[in-house]
C-alpha positions in Angstrom: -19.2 86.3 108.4 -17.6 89.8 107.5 -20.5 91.4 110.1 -19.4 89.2 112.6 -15.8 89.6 112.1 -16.7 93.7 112.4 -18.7 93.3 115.1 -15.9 92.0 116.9 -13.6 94.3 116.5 -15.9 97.1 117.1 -16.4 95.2 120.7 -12.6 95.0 121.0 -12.1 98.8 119.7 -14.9 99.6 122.7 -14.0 97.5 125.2 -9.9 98.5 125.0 -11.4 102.8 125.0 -12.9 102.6 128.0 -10.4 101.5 130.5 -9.6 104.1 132.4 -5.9 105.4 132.9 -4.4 105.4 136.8 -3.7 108.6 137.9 0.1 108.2 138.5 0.0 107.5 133.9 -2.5 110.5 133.8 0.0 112.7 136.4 3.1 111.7 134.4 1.7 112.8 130.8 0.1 115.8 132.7 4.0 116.5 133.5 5.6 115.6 130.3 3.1 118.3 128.3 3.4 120.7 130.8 7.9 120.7 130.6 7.1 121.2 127.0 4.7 123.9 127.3 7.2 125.8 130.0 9.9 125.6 127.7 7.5 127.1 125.2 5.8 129.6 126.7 7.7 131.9 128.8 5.1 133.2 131.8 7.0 134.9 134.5 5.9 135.9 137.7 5.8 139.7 138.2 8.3 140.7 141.3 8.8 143.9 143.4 11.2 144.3 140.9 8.5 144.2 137.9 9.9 141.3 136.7 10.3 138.0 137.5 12.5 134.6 137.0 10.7 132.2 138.1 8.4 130.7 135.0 4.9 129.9 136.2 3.4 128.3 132.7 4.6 124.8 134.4 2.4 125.5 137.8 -0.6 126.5 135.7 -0.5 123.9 133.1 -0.2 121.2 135.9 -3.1 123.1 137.2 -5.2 123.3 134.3 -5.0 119.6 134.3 -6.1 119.1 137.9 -3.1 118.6 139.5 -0.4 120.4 142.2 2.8 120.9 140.6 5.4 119.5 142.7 8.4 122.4 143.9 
């Protein structure tokens, strides 16, 4: 009985993993670690000025993660 009782929650644990997520859930997480990892990490784009104030770590994150960050 115990086997079968595992053996059914192993097909549960499986079966629940490999859904996959909609985009629009995968976009919004994408966005919600990449505000956090702007905040964080402070890349500026380099100006005529030779600096910049515009932070780019949001635009690369979302990037990194396969998505256009939205201006």
């Amino acid at each position: 009985m115990k086997y079968l009782i595992s053996a059914a929650v192993v097909l549960t644990l499986c079966a629940c993993t490999t859904q996959p997520l909609h985009n629009d859930v995968l976009r919004a997480h994408a966005e919600r670690n990449c505000r956090v990892e702007a905040t964080v990490n402070h890349a500026y784009a380099i100006d005529s000025t030779g600096a910049g104030l515009k932070n780019v770590a949001y635009n690369r994150c979302m990037a990194a993660h396969g998505f256009v960050a939205a201006e």
